[in-house]
C-alpha positions in Angstrom: 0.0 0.0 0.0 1.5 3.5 -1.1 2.4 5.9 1.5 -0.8 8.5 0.7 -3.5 5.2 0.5 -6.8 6.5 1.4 -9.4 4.7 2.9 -13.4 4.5 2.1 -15.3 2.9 5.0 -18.7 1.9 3.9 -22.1 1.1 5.1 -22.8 -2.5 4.0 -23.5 -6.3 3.9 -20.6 -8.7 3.8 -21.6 -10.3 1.0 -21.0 -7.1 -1.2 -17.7 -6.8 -2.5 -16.2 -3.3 -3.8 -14.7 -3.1 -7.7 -12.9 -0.3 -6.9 -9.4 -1.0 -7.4 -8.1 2.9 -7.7 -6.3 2.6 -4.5 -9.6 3.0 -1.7 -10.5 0.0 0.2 -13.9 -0.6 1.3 -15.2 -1.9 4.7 -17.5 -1.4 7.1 -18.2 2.2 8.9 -16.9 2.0 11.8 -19.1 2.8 15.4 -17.7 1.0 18.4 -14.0 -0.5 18.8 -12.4 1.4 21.9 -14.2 3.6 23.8 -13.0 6.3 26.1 -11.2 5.0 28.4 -9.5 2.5 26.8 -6.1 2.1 25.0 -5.9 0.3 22.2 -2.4 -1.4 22.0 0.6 0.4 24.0 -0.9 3.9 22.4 -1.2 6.9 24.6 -4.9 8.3 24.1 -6.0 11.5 23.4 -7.6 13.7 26.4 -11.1 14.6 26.4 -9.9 18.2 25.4 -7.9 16.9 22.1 -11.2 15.0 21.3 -13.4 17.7 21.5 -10.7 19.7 19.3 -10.8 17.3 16.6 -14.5 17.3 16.6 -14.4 20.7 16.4 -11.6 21.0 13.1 -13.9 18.3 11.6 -17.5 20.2 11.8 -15.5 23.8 11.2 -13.7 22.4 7.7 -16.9 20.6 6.4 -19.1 23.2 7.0 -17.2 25.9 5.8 -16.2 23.3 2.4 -20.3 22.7 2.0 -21.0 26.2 2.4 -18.1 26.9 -0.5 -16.0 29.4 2.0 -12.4 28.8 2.7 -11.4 25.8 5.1 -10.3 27.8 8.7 -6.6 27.9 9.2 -6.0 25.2 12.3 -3.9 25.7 15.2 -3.5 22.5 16.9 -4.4 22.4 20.6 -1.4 20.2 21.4 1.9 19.2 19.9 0.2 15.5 20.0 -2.5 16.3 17.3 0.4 17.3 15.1 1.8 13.6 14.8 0.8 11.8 11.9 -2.0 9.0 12.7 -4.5 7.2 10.3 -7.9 8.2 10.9 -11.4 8.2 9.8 -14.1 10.7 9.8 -18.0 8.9 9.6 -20.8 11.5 9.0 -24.2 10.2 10.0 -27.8 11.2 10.0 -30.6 10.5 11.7 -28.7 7.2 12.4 -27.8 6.5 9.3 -24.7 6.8 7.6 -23.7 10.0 5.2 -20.6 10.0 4.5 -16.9 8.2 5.5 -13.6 8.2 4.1 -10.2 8.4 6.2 -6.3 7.5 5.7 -5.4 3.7 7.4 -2.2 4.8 7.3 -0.2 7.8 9.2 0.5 9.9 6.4 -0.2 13.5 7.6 -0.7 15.2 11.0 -3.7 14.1 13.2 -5.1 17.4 13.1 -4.7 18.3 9.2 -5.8 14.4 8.3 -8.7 15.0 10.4 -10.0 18.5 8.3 -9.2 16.5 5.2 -11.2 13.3 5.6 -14.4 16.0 7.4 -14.7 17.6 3.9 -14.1 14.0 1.8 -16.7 12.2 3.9 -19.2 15.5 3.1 -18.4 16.0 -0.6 -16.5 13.5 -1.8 -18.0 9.7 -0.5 -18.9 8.7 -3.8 -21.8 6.4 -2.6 -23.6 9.8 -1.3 -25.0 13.3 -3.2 -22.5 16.1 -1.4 -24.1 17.1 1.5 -26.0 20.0 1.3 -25.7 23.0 3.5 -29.6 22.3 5.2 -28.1 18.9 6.4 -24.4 20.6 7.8 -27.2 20.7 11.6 -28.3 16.9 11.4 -25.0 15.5 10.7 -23.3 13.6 13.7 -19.4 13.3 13.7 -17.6 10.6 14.3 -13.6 9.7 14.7 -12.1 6.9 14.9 -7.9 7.2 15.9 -5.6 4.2 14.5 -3.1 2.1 15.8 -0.3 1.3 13.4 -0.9 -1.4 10.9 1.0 -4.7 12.2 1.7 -7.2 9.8 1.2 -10.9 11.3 2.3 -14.4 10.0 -0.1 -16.3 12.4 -3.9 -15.1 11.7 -4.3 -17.5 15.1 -3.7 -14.0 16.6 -6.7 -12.2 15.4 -8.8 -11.3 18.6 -12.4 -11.1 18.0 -13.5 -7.4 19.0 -10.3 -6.2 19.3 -8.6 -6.3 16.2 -9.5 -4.9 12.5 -7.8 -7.2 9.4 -6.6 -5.4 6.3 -5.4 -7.8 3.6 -3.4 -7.4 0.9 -2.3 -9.4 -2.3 -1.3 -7.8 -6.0 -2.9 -5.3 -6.6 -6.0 -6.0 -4.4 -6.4 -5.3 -0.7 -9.6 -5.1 1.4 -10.4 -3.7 5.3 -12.3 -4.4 7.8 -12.7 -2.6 11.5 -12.7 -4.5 14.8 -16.4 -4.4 15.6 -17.8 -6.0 12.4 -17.0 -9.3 14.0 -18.5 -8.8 16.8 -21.9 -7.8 15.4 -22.3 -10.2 13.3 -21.3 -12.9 15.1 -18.3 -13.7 13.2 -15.2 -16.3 14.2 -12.0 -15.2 13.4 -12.1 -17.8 10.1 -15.0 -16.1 9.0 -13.8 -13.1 9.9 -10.7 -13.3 7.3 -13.1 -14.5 4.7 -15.0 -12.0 5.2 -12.1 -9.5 4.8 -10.5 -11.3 1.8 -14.3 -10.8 -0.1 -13.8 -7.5 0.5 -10.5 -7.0 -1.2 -12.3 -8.9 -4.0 -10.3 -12.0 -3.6 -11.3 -15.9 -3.0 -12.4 -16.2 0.8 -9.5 -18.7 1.3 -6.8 -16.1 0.1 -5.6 -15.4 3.4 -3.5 -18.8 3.5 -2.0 -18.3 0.6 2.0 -17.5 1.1 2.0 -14.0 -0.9 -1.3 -12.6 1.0 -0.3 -10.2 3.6 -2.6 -9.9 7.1 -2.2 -7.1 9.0 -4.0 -6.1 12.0 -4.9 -2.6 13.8 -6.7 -1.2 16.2 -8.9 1.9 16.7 -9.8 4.9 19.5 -13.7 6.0 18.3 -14.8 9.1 19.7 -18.3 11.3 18.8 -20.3 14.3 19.3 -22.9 12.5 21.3 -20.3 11.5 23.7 -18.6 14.3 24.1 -20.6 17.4 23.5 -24.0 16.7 25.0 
């Protein structure tokens, strides 16, 4: 995967399985991995003050993007929202999903990767119209904070609910986020299946020597949580 690999989270049923091969993966949106609280991995988490920050940069730089006025210039809160991080911004709506697209990878600082993927998931999910500016009030922001990707030999690893699986083989490579497992009741075989679908290869591709597995984990914060 290239260093500036961008990632499309969608809203769907594992049995669909995306055709897109331009360099976005597609997997599930993402709602609860690691709540607050928690540390995923040997991460330090982000305070309740950086969380509310980023919620902030992401409903600032898609609202001003939706209403066509320049993107506010960002001062980060903290030198720690200026390290680079793969993240993903999911917009939803009365429940239902509107937009989500984010980087797996750290490519760019928290902060400026977190304005970026705002204004993708609001104009630029191609699954969705651009949100208009009546809908910039009903939309509900969501983050979700990587771990680094960690490439495994044993998929005997794979913890059910904790872990996310992003595969990778050729040119084809498919993602999906810790909590899809758990909600529909997956095992961890089913689970890299599942994920291999996705990245439109044979379910069984994940024992094949050339495959690449390679786990992560994920800090998800909202509005709702944080705001109200």
């Amino acid at each position: 995967m290239g260093a500036s690999t961008s990632v499309l989270i969608e809203h769907t049923t594992s049995g669909d399985v995306t055709g897109d091969k331009t360099g976005y993966i597609v997997g599930y949106v993402s709602y609860i991995i690691t709540r607050d609280g928690s540390n995923p991995g040997n991460e330090e988490i982000l305070s309740k003050e950086e969380k509310v920050f980023l919620l902030d940069v992401a409903r600032n730089s898609l609202q001003a993007a939706v209403q066509g006025k320049p993107v506010p210039k960002i001062e980060p809160l903290t030198e720690r929202l200026n390290e680079p991080k793969g993240v993903f911004v999911t917009l939803t709506m009365q429940g239902m999903l509107r937009g989500c697209i984010g980087f797996i990878q750290a490519v760019k600082p928290l902060v400026e990767s977190v304005s970026e993927m705002a204004i993708s998931a609001a104009l630029n999910d191609p699954r969705f119209p651009p949100v208009s500016k009546e809908e910039i009030d009903e939309l509900h922001i969501e983050i979700s904070v990587l771990t680094p990707l960690k490439k495994i030999d044993d998929p005997e690893i794979i913890e059910i609910g904790k872990h996310g699986i992003y595969i990778r083989k050729d040119i084809f490579s498919g993602l999906l986020l810790p909590q899809v497992a758990t909600e529909q009741g997956w095992n961890r075989k089913i689970f890299l299946e599942q994920t291999c679908r996705k990245a439109g290869l044979p379910p069984n591709a994940y024992k094949e020597p050339d495959t690449d597995i390679f786990i992560f984990q994920a800090l998800i914060f909202n509005e709702d949580d944080l705001k109200h």
